[in-house]
Chimera marker file (.cmm) of the C-alpha trace (Angstrom):
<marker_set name="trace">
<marker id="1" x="-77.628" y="-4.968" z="27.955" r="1" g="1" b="0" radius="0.5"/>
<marker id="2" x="-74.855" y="-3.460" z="29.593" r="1" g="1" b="0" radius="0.5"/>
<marker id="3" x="-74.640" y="-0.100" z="31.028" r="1" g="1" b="0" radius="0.5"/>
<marker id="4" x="-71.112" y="1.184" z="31.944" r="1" g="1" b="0" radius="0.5"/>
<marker id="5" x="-73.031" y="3.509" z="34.777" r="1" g="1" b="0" radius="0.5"/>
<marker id="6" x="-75.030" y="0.728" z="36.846" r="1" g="1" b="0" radius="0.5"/>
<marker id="7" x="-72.916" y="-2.453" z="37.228" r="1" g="1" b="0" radius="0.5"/>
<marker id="8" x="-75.229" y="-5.587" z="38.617" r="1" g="1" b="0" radius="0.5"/>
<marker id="9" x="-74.814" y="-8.187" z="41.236" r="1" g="1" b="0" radius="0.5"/>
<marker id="10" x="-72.415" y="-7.071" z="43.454" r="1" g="1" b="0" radius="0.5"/>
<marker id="11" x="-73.430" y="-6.654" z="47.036" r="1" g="1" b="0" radius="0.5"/>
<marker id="12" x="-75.869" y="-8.641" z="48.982" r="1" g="1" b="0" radius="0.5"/>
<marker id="13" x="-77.579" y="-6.210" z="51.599" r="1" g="1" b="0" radius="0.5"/>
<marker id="14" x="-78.832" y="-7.097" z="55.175" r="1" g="1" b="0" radius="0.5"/>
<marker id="15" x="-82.221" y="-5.668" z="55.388" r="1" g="1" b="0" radius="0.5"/>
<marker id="16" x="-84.417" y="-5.128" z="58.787" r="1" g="1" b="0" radius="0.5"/>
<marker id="17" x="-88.260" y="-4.902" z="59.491" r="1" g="1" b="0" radius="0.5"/>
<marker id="18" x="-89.919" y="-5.034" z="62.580" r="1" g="1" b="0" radius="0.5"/>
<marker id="19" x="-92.231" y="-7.769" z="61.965" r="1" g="1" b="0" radius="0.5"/>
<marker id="20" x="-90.090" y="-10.277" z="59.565" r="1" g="1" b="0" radius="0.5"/>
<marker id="21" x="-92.762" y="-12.228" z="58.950" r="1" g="1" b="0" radius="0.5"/>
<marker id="22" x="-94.960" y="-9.397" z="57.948" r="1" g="1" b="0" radius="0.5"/>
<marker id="23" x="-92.339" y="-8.016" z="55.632" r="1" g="1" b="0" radius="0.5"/>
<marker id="24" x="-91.455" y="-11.696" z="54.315" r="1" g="1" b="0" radius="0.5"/>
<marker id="25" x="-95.130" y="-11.427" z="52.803" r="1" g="1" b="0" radius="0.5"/>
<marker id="26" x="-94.932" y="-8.287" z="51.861" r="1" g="1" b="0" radius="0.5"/>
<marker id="27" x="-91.368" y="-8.291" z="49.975" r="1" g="1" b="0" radius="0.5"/>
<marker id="28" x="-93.447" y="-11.608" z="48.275" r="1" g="1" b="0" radius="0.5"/>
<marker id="29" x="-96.264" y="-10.088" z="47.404" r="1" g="1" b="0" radius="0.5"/>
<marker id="30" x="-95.992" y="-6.327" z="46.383" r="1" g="1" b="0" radius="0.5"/>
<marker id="31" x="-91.942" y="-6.456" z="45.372" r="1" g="1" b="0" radius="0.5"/>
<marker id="32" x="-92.136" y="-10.010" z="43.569" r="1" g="1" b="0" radius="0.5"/>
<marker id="33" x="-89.671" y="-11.565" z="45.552" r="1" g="1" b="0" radius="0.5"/>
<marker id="34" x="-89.289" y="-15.312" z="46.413" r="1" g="1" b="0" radius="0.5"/>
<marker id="35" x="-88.005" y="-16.742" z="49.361" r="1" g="1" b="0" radius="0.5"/>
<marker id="36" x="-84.897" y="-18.567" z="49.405" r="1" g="1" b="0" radius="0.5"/>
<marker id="37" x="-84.792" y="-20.114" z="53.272" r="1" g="1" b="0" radius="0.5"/>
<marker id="38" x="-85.785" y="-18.914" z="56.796" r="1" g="1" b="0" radius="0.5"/>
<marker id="39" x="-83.710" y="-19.900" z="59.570" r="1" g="1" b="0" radius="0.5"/>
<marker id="40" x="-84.017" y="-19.799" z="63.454" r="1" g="1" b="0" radius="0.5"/>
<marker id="41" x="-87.500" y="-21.226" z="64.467" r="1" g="1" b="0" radius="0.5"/>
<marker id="42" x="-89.980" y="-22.298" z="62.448" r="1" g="1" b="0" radius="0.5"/>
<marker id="43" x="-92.800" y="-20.321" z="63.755" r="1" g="1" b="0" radius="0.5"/>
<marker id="44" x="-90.834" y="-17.146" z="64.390" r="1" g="1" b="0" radius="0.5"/>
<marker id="45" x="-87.898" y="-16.719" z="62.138" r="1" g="1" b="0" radius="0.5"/>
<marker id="46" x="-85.114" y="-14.701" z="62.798" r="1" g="1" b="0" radius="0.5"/>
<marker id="47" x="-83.778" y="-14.147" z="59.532" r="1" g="1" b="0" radius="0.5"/>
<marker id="48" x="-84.452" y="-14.597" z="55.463" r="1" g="1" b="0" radius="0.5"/>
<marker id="49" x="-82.749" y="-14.861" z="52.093" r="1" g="1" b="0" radius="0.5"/>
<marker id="50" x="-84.751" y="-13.998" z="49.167" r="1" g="1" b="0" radius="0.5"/>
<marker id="51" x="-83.994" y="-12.830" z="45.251" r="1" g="1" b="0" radius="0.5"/>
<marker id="52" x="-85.805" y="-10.676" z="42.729" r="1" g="1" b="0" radius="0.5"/>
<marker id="53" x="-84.189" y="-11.775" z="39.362" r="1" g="1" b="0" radius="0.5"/>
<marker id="54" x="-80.958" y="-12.063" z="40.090" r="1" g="1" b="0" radius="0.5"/>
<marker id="55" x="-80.846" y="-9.541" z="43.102" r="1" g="1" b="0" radius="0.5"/>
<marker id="56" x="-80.596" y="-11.361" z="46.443" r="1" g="1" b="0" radius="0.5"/>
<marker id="57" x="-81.061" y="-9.952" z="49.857" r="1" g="1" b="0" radius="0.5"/>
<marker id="58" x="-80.700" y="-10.964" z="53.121" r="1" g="1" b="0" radius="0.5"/>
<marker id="59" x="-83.933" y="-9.790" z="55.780" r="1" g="1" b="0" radius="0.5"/>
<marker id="60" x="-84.367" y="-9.919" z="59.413" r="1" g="1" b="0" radius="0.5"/>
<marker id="61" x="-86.261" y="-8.413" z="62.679" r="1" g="1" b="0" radius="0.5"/>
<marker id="62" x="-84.922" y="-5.631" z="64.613" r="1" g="1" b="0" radius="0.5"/>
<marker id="63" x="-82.334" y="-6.401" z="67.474" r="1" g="1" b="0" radius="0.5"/>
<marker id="64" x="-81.968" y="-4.503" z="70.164" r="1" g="1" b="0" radius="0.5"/>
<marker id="65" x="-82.532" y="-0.656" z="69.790" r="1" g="1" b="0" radius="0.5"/>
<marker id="66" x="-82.053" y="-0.897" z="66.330" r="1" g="1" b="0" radius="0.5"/>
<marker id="67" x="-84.531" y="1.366" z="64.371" r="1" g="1" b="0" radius="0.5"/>
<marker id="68" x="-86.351" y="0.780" z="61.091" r="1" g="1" b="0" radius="0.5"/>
<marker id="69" x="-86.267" y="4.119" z="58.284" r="1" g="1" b="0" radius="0.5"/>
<marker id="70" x="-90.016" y="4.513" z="59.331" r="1" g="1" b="0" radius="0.5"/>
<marker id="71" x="-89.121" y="4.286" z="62.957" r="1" g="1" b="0" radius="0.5"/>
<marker id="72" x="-86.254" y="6.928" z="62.364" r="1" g="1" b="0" radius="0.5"/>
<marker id="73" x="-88.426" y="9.189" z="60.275" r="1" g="1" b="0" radius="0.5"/>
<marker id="74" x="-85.622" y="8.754" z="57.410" r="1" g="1" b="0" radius="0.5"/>
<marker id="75" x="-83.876" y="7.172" z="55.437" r="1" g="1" b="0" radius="0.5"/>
<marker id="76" x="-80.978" y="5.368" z="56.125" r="1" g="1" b="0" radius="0.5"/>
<marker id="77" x="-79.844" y="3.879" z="52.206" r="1" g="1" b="0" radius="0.5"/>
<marker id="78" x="-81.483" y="3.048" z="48.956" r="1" g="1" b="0" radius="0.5"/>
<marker id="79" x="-81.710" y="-0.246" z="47.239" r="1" g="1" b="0" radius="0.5"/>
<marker id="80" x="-81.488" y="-0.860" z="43.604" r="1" g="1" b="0" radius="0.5"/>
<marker id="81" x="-83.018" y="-4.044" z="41.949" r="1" g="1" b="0" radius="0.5"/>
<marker id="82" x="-82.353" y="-4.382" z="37.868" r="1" g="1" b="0" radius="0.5"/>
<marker id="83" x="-85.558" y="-6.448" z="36.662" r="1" g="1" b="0" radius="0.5"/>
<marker id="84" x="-86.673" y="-6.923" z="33.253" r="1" g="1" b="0" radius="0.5"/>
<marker id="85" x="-89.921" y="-5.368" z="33.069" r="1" g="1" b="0" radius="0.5"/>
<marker id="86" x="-90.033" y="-2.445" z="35.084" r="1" g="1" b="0" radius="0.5"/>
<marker id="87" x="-92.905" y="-1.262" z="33.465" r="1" g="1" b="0" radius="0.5"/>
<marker id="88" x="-95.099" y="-4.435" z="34.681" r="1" g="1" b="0" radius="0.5"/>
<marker id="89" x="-93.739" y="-4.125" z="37.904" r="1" g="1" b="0" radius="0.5"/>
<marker id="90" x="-94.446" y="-0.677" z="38.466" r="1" g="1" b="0" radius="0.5"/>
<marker id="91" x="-98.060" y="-1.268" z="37.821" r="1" g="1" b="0" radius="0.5"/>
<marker id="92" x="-98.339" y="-4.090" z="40.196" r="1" g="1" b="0" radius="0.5"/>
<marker id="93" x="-96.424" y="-2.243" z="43.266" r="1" g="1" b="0" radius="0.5"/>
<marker id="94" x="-99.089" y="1.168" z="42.535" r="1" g="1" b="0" radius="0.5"/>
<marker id="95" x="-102.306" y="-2.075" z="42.523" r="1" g="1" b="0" radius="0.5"/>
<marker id="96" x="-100.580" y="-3.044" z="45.786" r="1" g="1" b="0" radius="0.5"/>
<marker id="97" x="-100.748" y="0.146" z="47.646" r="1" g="1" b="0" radius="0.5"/>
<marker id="98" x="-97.162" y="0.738" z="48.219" r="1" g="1" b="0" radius="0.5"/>
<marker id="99" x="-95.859" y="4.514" z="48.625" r="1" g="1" b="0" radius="0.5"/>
<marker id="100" x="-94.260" y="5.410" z="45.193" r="1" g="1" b="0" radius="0.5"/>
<marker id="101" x="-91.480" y="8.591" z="45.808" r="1" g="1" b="0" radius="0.5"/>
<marker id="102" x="-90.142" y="8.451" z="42.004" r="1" g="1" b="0" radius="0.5"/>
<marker id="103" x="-92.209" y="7.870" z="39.051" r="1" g="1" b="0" radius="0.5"/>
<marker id="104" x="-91.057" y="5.928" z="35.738" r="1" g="1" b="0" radius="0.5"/>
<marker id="105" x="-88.542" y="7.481" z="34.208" r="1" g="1" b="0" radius="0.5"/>
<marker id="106" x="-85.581" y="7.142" z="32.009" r="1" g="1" b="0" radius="0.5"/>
<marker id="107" x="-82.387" y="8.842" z="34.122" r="1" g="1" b="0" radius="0.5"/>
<marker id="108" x="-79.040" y="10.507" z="32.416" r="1" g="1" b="0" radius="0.5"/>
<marker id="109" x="-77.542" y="7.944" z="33.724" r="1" g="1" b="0" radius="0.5"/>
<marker id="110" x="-79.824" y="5.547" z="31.682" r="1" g="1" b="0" radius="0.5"/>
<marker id="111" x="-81.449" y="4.097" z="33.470" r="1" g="1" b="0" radius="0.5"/>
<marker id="112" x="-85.256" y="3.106" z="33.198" r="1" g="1" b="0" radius="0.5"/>
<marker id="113" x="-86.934" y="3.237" z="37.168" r="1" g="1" b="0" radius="0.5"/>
<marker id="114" x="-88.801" y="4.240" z="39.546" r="1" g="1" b="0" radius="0.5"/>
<marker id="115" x="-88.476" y="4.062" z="43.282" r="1" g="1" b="0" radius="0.5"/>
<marker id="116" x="-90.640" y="3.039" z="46.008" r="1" g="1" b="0" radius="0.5"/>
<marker id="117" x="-91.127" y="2.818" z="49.897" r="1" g="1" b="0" radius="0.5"/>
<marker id="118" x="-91.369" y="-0.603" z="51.542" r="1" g="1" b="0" radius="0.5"/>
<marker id="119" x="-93.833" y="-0.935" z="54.546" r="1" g="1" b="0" radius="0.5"/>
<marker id="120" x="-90.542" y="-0.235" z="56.909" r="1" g="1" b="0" radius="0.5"/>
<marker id="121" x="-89.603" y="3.007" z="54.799" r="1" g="1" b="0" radius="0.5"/>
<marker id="122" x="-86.783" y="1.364" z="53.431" r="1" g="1" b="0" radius="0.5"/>
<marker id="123" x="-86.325" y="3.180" z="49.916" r="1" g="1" b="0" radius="0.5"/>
<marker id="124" x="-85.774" y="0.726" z="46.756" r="1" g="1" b="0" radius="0.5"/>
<marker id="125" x="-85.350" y="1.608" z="43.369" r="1" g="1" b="0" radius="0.5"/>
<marker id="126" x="-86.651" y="-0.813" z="40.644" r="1" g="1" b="0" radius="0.5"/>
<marker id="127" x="-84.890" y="-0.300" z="37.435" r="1" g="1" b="0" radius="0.5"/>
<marker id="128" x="-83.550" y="-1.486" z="33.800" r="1" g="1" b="0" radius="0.5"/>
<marker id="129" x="-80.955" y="-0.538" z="31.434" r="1" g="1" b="0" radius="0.5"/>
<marker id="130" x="-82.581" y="1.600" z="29.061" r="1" g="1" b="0" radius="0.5"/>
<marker id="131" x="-78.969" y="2.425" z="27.521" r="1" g="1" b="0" radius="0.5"/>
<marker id="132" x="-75.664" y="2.296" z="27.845" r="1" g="1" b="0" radius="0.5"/>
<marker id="133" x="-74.323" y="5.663" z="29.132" r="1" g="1" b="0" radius="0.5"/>
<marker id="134" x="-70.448" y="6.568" z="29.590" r="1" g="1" b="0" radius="0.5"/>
<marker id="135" x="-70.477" y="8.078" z="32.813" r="1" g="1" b="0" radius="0.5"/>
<marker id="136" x="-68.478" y="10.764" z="31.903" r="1" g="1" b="0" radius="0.5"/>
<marker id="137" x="-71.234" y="11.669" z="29.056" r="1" g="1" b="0" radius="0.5"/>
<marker id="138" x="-73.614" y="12.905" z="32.671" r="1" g="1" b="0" radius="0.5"/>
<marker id="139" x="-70.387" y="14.596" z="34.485" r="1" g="1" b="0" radius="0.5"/>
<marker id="140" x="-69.176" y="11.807" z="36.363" r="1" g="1" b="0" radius="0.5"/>
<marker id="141" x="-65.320" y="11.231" z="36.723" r="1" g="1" b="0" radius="0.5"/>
<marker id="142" x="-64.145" y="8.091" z="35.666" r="1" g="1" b="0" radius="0.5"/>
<marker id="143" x="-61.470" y="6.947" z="38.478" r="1" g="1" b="0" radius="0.5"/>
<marker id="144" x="-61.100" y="2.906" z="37.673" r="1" g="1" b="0" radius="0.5"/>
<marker id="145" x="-62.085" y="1.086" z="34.607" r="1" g="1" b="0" radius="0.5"/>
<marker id="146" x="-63.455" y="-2.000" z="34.884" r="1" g="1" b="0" radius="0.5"/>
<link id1="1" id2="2" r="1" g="1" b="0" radius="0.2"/>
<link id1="2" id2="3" r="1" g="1" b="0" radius="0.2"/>
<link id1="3" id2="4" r="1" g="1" b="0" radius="0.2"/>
<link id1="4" id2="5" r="1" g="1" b="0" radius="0.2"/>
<link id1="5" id2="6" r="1" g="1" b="0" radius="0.2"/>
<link id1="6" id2="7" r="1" g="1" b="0" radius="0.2"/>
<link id1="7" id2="8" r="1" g="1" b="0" radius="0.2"/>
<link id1="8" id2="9" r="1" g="1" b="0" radius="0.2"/>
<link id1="9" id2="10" r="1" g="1" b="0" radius="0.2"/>
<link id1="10" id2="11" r="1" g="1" b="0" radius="0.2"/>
<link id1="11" id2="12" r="1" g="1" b="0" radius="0.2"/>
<link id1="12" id2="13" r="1" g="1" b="0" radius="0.2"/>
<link id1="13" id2="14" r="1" g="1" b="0" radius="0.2"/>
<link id1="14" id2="15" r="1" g="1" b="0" radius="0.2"/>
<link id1="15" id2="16" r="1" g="1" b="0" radius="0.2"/>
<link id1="16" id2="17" r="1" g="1" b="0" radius="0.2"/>
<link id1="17" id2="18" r="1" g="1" b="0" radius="0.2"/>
<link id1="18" id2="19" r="1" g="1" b="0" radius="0.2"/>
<link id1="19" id2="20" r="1" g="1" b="0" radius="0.2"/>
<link id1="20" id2="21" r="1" g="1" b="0" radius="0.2"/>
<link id1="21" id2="22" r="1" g="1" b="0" radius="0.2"/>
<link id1="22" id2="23" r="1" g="1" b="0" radius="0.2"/>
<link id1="23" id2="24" r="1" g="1" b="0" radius="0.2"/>
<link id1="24" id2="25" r="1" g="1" b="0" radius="0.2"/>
<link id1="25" id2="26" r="1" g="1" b="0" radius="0.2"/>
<link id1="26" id2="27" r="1" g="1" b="0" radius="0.2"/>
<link id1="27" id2="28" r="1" g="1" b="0" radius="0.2"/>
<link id1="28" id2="29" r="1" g="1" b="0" radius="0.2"/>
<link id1="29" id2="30" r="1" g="1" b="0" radius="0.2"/>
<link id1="30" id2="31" r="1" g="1" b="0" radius="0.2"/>
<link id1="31" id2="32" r="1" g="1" b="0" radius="0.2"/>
<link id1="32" id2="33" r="1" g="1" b="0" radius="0.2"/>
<link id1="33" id2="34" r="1" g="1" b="0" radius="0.2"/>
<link id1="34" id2="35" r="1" g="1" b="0" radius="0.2"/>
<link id1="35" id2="36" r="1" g="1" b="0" radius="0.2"/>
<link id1="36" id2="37" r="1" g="1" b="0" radius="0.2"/>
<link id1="37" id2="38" r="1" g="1" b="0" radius="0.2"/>
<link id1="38" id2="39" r="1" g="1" b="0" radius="0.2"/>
<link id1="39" id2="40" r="1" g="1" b="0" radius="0.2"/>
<link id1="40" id2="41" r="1" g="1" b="0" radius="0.2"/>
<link id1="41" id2="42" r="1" g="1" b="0" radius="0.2"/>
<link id1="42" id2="43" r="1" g="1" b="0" radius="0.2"/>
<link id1="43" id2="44" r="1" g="1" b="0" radius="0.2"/>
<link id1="44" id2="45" r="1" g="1" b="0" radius="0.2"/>
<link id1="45" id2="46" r="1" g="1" b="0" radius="0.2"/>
<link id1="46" id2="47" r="1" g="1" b="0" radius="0.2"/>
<link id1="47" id2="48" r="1" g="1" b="0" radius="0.2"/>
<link id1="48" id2="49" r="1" g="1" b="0" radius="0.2"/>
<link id1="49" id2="50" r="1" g="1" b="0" radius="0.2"/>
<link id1="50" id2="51" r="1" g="1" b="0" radius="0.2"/>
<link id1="51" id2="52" r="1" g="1" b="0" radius="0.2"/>
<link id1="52" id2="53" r="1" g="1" b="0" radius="0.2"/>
<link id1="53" id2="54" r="1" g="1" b="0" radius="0.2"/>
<link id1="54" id2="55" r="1" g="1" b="0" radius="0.2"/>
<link id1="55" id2="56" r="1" g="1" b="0" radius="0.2"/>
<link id1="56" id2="57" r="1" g="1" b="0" radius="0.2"/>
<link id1="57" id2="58" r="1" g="1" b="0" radius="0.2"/>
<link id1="58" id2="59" r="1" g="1" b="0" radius="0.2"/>
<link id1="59" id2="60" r="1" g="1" b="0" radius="0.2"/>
<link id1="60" id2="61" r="1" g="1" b="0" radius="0.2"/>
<link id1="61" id2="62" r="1" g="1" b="0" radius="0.2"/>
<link id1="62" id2="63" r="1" g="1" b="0" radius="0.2"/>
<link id1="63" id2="64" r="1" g="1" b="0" radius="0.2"/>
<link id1="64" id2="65" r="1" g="1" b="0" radius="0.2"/>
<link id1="65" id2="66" r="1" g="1" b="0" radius="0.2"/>
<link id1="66" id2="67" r="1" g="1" b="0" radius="0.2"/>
<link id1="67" id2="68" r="1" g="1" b="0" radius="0.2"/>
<link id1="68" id2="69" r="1" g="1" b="0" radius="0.2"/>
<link id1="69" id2="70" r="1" g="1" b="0" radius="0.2"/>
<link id1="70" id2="71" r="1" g="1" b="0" radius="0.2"/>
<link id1="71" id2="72" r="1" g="1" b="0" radius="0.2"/>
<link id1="72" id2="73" r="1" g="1" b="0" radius="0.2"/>
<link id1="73" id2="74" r="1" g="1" b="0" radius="0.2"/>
<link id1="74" id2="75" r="1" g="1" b="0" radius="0.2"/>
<link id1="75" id2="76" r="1" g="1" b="0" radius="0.2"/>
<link id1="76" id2="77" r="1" g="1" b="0" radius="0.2"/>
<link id1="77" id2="78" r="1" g="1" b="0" radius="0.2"/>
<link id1="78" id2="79" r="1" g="1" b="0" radius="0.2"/>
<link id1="79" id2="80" r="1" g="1" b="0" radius="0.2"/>
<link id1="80" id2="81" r="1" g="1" b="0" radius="0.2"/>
<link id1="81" id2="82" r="1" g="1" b="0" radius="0.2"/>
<link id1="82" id2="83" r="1" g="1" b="0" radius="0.2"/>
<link id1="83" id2="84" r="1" g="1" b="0" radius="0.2"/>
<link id1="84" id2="85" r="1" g="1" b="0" radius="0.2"/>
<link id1="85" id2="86" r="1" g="1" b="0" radius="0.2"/>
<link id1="86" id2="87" r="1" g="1" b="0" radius="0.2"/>
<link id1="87" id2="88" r="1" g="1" b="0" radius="0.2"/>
<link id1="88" id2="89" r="1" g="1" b="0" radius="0.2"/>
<link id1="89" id2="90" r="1" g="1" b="0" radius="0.2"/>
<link id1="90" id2="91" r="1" g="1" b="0" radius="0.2"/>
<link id1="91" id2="92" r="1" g="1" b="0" radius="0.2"/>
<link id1="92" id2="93" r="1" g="1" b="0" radius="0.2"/>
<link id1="93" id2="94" r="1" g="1" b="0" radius="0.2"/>
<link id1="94" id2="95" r="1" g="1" b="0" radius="0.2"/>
<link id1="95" id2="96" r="1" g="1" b="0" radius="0.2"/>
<link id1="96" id2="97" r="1" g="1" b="0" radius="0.2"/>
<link id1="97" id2="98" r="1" g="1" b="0" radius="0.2"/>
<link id1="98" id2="99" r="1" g="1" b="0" radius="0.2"/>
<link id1="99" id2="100" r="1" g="1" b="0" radius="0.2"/>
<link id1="100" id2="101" r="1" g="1" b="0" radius="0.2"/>
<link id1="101" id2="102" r="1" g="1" b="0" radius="0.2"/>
<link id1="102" id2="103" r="1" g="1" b="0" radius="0.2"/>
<link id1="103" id2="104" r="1" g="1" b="0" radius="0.2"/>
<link id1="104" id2="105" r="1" g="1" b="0" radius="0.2"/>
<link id1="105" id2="106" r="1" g="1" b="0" radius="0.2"/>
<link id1="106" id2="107" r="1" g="1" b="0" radius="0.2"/>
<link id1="107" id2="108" r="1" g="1" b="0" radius="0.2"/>
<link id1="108" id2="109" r="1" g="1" b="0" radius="0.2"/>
<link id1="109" id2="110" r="1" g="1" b="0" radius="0.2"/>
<link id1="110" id2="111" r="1" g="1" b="0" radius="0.2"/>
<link id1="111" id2="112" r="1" g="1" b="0" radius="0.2"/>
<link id1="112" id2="113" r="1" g="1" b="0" radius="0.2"/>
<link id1="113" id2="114" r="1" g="1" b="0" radius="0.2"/>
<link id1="114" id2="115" r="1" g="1" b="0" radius="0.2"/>
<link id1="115" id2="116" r="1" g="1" b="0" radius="0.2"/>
<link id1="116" id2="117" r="1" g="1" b="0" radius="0.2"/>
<link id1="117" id2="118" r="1" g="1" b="0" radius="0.2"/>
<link id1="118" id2="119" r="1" g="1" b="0" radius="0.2"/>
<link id1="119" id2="120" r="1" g="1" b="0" radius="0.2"/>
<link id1="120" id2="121" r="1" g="1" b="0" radius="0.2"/>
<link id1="121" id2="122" r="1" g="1" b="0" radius="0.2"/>
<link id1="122" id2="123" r="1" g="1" b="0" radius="0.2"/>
<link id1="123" id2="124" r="1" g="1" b="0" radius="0.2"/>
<link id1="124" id2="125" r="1" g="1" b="0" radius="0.2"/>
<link id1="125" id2="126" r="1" g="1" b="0" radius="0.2"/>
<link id1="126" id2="127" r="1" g="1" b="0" radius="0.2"/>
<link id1="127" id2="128" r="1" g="1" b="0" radius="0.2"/>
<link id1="128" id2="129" r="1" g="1" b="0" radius="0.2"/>
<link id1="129" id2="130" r="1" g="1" b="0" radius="0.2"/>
<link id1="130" id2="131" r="1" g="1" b="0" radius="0.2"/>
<link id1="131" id2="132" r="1" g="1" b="0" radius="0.2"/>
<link id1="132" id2="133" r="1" g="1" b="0" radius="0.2"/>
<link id1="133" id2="134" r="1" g="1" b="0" radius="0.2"/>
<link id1="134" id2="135" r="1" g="1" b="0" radius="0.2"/>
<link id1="135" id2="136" r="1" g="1" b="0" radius="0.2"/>
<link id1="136" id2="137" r="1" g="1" b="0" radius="0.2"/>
<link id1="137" id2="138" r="1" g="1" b="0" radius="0.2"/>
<link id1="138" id2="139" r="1" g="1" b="0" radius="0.2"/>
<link id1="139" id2="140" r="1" g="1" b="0" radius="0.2"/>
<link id1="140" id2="141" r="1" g="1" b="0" radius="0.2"/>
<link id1="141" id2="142" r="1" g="1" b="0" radius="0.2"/>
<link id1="142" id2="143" r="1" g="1" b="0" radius="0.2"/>
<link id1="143" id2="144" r="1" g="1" b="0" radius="0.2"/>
<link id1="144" id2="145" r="1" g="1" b="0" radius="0.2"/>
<link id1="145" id2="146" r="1" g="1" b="0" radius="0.2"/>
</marker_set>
């Protein structure tokens, strides 16, 4: 489905946790997704890709003084991930323990979703088209068609 308010696969966000590893198995096991490569050494990596769907991201470890949203004590951006069955996976990430901060819902910018706090405090949003909504129809101005 297409939605004129939520276009898909267009950024690829660099993503940092304290303990990459940690968060590797986390992202895996809670979120769903599947890892792509590791690179830098073996036994401590310095970085990942992985994808949910079609959604990819890039993850690493904290350089330096940088801080992680739980380390800040906010949040520093949201992620959005389209997937299929929202419904599924919002089951499986409330089984898994993880800090839910938006419950299922259908938005009026149609979208289906909830969103969710990773164990760094990064905020994602899980979501699928649930129509297609004009985004002037919710008060938005429309600046560029495309």
């Amino acid at each position: 489905m297409n939605n004129r308010s939520v276009p898909t696969d267009t950024i690829l966000p660099h993503v940092i946790y304290r303990n990459l590893p940690e968060a590797i198995a986390w992202l895996t096991s809670v979120f769903g997704f599947v890892e792509h490569y590791r690179y830098g050494d073996p036994n401590s990596p310095s970085g990942a890709q992985m994808r949910a769907g079609r959604a990819w991201i890039m993850v690493r470890d904290t350089r330096g003084s940088e801080q992680t949203p739980a380390e800040l004590g906010y949040g520093t951006q949201s992620l959005t991930i389209l997937i299929d069955d929202v419904e599924k996976h919002y089951a499986h990430t409330q089984t898994e323990g993880a800090k839910i901060v938006e419950e299922l819902r259908i938005t009026e910018y149609g979208e289906f979703q909830y969103a969710v706090l990773d164990l760094d405090g990064h905020h994602w949003v899980f979501s699928r088209h649930a129509r297609d909504a004009d985004p002037a129809s919710w008060g938005a101005q429309v600046t560029n068609l495309f």
